[in-house]
C-alpha positions in Angstrom: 71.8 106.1 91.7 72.5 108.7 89.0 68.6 108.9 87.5 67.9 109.5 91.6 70.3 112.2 91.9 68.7 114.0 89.0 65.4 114.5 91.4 66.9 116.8 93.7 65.6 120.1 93.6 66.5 123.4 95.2 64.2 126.7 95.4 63.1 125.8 98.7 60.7 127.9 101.5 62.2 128.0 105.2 60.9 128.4 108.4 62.1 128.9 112.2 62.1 125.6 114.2 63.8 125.4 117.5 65.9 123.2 115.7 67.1 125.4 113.1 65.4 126.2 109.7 63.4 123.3 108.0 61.5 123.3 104.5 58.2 125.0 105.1 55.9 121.7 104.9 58.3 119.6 107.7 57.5 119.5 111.2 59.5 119.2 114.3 58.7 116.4 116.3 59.2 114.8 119.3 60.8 110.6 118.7 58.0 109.3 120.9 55.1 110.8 119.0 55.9 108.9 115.7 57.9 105.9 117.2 57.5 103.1 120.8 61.2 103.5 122.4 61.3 100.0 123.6 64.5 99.1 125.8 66.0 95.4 126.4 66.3 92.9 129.3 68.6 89.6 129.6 67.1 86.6 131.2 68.8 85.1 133.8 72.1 83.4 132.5 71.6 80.5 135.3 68.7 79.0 133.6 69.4 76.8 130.6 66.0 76.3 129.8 66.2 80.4 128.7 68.5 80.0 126.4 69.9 78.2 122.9 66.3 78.8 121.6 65.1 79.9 118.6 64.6 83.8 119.6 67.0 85.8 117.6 68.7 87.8 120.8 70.8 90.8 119.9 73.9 92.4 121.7 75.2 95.9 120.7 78.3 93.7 119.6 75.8 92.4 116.8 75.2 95.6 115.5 78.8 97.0 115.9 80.2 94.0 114.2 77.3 94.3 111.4 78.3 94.5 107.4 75.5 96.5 106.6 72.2 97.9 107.9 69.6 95.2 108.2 70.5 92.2 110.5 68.6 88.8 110.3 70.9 86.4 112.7 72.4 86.8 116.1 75.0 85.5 118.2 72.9 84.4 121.1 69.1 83.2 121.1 66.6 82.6 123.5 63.5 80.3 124.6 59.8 81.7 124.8 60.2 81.0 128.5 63.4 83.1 128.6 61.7 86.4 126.5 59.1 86.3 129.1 60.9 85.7 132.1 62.3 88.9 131.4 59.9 91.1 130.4 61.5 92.4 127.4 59.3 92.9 124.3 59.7 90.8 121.0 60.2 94.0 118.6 58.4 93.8 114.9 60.8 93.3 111.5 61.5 96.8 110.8 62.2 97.8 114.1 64.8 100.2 114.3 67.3 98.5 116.9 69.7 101.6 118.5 72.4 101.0 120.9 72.3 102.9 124.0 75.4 102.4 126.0 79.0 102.2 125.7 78.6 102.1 121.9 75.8 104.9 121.8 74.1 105.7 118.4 75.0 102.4 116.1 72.0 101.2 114.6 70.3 98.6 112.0 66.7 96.9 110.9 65.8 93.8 112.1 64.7 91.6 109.2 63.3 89.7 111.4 61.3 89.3 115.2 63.9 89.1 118.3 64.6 90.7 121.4 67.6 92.6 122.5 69.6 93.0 125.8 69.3 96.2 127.8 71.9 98.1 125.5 69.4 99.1 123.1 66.8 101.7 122.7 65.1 100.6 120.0 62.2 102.2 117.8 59.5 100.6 116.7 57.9 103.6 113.9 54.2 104.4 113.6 52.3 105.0 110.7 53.9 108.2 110.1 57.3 107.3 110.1 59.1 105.4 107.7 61.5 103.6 109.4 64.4 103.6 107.0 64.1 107.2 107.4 64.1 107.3 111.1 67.4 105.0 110.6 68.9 107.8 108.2 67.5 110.4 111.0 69.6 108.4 113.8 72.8 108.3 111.8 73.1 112.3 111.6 72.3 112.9 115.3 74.8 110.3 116.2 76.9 112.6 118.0 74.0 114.5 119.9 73.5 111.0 121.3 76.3 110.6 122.6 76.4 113.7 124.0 73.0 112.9 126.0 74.7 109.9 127.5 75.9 110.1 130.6 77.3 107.9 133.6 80.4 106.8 135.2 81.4 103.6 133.9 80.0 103.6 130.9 78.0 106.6 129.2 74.1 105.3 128.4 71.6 107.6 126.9 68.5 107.3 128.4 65.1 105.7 127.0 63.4 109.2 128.3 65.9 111.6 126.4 65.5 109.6 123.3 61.6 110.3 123.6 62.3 114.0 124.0 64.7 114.2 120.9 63.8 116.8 118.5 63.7 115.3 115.3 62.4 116.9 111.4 60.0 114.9 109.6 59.1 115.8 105.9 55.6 114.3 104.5 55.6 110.6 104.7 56.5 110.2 100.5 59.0 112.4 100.9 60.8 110.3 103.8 60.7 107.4 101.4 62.5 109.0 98.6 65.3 110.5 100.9 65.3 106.7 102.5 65.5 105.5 98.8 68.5 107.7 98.1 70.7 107.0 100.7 69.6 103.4 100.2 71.0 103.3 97.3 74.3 104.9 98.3 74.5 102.0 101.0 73.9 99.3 98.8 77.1 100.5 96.4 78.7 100.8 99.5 77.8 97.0 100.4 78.8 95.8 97.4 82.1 97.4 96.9 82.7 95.7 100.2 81.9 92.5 99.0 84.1 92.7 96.0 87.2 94.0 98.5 86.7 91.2 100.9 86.4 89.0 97.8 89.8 89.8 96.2 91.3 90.0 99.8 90.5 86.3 99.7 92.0 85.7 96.5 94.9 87.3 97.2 95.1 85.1 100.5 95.6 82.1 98.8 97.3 83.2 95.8 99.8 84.8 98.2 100.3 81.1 99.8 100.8 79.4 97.1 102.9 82.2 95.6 105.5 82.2 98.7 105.5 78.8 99.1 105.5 76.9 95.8 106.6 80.0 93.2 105.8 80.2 90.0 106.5 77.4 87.2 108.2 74.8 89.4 108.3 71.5 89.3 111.0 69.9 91.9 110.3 70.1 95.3 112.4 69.2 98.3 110.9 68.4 101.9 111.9 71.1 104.2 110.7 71.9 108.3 108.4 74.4 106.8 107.2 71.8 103.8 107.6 71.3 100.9 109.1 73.9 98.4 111.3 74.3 95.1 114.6 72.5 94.7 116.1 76.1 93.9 114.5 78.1 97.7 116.4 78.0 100.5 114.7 78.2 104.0 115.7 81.5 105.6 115.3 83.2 108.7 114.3 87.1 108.8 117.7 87.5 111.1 119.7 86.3 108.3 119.0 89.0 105.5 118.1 91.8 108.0 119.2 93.9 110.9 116.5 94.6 113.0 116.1 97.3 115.4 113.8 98.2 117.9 112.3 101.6 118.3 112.4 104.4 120.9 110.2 106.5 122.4 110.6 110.0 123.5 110.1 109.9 127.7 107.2 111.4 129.2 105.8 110.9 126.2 103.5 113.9 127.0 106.1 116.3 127.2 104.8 118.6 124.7 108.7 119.9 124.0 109.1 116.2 121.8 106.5 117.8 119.2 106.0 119.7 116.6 103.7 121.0 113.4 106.0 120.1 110.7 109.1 117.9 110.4 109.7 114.2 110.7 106.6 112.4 110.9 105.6 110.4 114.5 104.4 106.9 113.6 101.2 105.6 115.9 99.7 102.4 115.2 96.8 104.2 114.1 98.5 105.7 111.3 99.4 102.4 110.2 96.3 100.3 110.7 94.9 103.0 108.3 97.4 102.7 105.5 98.2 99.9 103.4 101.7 98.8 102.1 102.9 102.5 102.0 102.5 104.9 105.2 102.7 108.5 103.0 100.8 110.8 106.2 101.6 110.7 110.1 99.1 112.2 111.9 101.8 114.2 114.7 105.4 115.3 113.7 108.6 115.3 115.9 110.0 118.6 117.3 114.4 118.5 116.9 114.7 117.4 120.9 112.1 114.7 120.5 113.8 113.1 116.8 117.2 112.8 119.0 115.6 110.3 121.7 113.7 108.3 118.8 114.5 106.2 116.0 114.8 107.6 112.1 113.4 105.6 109.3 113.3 107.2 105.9 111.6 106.4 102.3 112.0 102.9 101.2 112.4 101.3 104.8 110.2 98.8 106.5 108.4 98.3 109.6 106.3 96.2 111.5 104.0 97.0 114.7 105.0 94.6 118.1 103.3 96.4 120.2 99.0 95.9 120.9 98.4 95.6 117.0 100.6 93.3 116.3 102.2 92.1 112.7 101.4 95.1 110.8 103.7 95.5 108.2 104.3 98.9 106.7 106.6 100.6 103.6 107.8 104.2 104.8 107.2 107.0 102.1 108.1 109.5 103.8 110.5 110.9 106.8 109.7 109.6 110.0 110.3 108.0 113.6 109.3 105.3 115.8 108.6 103.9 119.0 109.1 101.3 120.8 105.8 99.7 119.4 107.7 99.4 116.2 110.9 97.7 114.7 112.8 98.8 111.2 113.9 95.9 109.2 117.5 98.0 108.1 120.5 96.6 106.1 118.5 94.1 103.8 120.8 91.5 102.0 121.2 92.0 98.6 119.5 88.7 98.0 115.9 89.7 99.3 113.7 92.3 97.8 112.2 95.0 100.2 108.6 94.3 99.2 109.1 90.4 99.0 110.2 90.8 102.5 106.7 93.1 103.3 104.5 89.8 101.6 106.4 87.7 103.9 105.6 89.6 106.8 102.4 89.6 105.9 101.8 86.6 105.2 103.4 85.6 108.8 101.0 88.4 110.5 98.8 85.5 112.2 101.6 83.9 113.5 103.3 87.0 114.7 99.9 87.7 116.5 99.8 84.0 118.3 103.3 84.8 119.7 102.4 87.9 121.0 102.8 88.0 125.0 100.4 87.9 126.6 99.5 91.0 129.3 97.7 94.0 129.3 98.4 94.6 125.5 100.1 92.3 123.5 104.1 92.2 122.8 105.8 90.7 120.0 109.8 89.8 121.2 111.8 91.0 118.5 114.0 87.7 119.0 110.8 85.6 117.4 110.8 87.9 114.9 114.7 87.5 113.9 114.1 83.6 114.2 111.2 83.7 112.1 112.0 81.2 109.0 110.4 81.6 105.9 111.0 80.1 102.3 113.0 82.6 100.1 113.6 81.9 96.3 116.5 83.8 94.2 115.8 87.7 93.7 114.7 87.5 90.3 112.0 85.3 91.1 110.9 87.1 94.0 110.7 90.5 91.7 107.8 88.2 89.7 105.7 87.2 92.8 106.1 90.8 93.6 104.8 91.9 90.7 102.1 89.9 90.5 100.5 90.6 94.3 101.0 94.2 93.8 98.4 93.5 90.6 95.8 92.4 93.3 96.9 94.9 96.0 96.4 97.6 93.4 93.0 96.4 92.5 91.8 96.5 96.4 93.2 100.3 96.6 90.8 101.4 93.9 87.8 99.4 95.5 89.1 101.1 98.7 89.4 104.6 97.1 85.9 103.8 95.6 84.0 102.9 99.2 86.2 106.3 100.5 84.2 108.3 97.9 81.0 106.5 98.0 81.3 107.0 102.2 82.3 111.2 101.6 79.1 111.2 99.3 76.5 109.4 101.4 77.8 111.6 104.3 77.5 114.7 102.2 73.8 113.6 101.2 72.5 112.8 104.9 73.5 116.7 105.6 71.5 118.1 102.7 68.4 115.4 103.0 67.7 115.0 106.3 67.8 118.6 106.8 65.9 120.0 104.3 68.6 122.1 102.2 68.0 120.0 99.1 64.3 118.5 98.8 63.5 115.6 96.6 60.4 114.8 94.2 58.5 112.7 96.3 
């Protein structure tokens, strides 16, 4: 990626578009003059003899649940009889297949023939398109689509506005080489995925064997939870921890409960996007709104029981939370705080089967106190700490890597696609 990064270029020649200023040699163009915008159609689902055939048949769900760009396989397929019944067109390999409703703008290339259902727009590129450039292209106007979508119980943008859309093309060569370098970005991207998901894995079943079997042992006694060293004891989380339930300041949109600054306001989201340590909240507490809440401080742990459920999360920082949350507070001296974190973790599944069900899950905080898990003496548990924080460690610099890798691929699609840096084609 480096050698490709060297070909940039700037000294560059404007003009005036009605799109803004583009290199002097790109045109504006309209979508429909370089690409088909072909939209979907399901065949009946009454009719057996349309479906389970061998018809790759995408969903927007296929492309939304996609690691990566290009997709080969599908969820559903259909029977000649079923494409044609429909009417819907069997796009090319190297289609550009766009979702058009409820998810608007998420996009990959079929590797591939199939069809897709009517949640697509997808672009089938002439001659004078290259079509991992027209991908690139759709990726930057991601949000202008979905601000072209419109409706009332979903938002869809329509096959006709996408042939209107105002796009800039640079010379055919040119397309290729900005297509090549953002490629190229992706495919780090990809495979620092793999390698996280990889080590996620190991972890997984070193974590297992680590909480269940410890390290070195070897006497084992028969237990309700199986079997595990002569020296554990079988515990539940009630035993070696208070456990209190949040609180939430009511309304909850009573702007008076806020502030700038202060104690942090934990959501869910804050911790679905953290790992093992929550060090930002994105909203604070105001003095009035810290008085009807619950304070947890540096060092405690929570878990999520409320619609994300099991999420287990080490504060860094001065916060509060909700009801959605409960603080695991006055630990025994014969647990360690992070051991008790790996445990939690470890139960997460589990915590997520017991979840009510109802319009968002709900974890009873008396499943959680009866919750048994192995526990071995602290020293020991100090070791398996150690040695899952190795592997933990090692996913936060893949994960810091992908974050950089993700700031840099979305810095490049600025400057490419629009002209303000021009590669040698």
């Amino acid at each position: 990626m480096a050698e490709q990064i060297k070909s940039l270029k700037t000294g560059i020649k404007y003009k005036d578009t009605p799109i803004g200023k583009i290199p002097v040699d790109w045109e504006v163009i309209r979508l429909s003059d370089i690409c088909d915008v072909i939209g979907g159609s399901t065949p009946s689902t009454a009719r057996k003899d349309f479906w389970n055939g061998d018809i790759p048949f995408a969903t927007p769900t296929d492309i939304t649940n996609l690691h990566g760009r290009e997709i080969s396989d599908t969820k559903q397929k259909i029977t000649q009889e079923g494409l044609s019944s429909c009417g819907t067109r069997l796009l090319p390999a190297g289609s550009v297949l766009l979702t058009s409703r409820a998810t608007i703008g998420a996009c990959a290339i079929n590797a591939r023939p199939m069809a897709t259902n009517q949640g697509f727009a997808s672009l089938v590129c002439s001659e004078k398109a290259y079509n991992w450039y027209i991908f690139y292209e759709m990726m930057l106007r991601k949000n202008e689509l979905q601000r072209l979508g419109s409706g009332s119980t979903f938002k869809e943008v329509s096959k006709n506005s996408l042939r209107q859309l105002n796009i800039t093309l640079p010379p055919l060569a040119e397309q290729k080489k900005i297509a090549e370098i953002l490629s190229t970005v992706d495919e780090a991207i990809e495979k620092t995925d793999q390698v996280i998901e990889k080590t996620k894995e190991a972890k997984k079943g070193l974590m297992h064997r680590l909480l269940t079997r410890g390290i070195g042992h070897k006497k084992f006694k028969k237990t309700e939870l199986g079997e595990i060293p002569t020296s554990w004891v079988i515990s539940s989380i009630g035993e070696i921890s208070n456990i209190r339930r949040g609180a939430s300041p009511r309304p909850i949109g009573d702007l008076s409960y806020f502030s700038n600054i202060g104690r942090g306001w934990v959501r869910i989201s804050d911790v679905t996007s953290s790992y093992k340590y929550l060090k930002n909240t994105s909203q604070y507490l105001s003095g009035k709104g810290i008085s009807k809440s619950v304070k947890v401080n540096p060092g405690d742990l929570i878990m999520s029981i409320c619609a994300t459920i099991g999420k287990a999360i080490i504060l860094d920082s001065e916060a509060c939370i909700h009801d959605g949350f409960v603080l695991f507070s006055d630990l025994s001296e014969k647990i360690n705080s992070e051991f008790l974190f790996y445990v939690l973790q470890k139960n997460e599944s589990y915590f997520v089967k017991k979840g009510q069900i109802g319009s968002q899950g709900n974890l009873n905080t008396d499943i959680v106190k009866r919750t048994l898990f192995p526990l071995p003496l602290f020293p020991e548990q100090k070791r398996i700490t150690e040695i899952i924080s190795t592997i933990d460690s090692a996913i936060e610099r893949e994960s810091k890597h992908k974050h950089q890798l993700a700031f840099l691929k979305t810095g490049l699609i600025q400057v490419l696609l629009t002209g303000r840096i021009r590669v040698k084609a």
